[in-house]
C-alpha positions in Angstrom: 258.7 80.6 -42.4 258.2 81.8 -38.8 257.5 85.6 -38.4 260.7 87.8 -37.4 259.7 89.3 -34.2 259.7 92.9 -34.1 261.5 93.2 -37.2 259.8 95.6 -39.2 260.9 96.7 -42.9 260.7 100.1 -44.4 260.2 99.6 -48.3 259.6 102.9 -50.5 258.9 102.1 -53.8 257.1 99.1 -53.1 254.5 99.6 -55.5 257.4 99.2 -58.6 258.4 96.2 -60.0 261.6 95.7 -58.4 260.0 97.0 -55.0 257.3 95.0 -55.0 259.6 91.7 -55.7 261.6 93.1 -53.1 258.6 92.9 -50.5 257.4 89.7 -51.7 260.9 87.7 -50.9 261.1 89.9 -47.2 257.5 88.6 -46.4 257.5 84.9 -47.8 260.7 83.9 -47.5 262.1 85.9 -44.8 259.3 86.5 -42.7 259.5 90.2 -41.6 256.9 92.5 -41.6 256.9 94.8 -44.1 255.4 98.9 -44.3 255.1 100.2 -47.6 255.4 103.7 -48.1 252.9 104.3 -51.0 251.9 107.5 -52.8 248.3 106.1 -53.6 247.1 103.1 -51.5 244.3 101.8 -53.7 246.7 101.1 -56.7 248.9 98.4 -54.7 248.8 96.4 -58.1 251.6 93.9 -57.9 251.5 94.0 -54.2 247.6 93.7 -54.0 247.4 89.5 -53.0 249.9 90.5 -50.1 246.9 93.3 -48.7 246.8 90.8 -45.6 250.4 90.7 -44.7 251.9 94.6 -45.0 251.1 97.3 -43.9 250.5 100.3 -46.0 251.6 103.5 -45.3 250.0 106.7 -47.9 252.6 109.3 -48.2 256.0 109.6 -50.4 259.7 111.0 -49.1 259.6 114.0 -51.1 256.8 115.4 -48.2 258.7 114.6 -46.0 259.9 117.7 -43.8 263.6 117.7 -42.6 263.6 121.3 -40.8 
């Protein structure tokens, strides 16, 4: 599958069973390119023979500031 130019997906929770399903389909079947927001990047288990196609992002939601 050709790569979706600039489309870029957002997937928290990627590191989960469902998430990292989730990621797998978006990068081998629909070709986007996926960031993972991850709360620990060297424990991408399920996600760790698709290193070379996301991008990893260290942090989780709940840091995230909204004032």
């Amino acid at each position: 599958m050709a790569k979706k130019e600039n489309r870029i997906v957002l997937v928290t929770g990627a590191t989960g069973f469902v998430g990292s399903q989730f990621v797998e389909r978006l990068c081998k079947e629909q070709g986007y390119t996926v960031r993972c927001l991850v709360r620990n990047p060297q424990a991408l288990g399920r996600l760790s023979h698709l290193r070379d196609q996301i991008e990893v992002v260290h942090g989780a939601v709940s840091l995230i500031d909204g004032s």
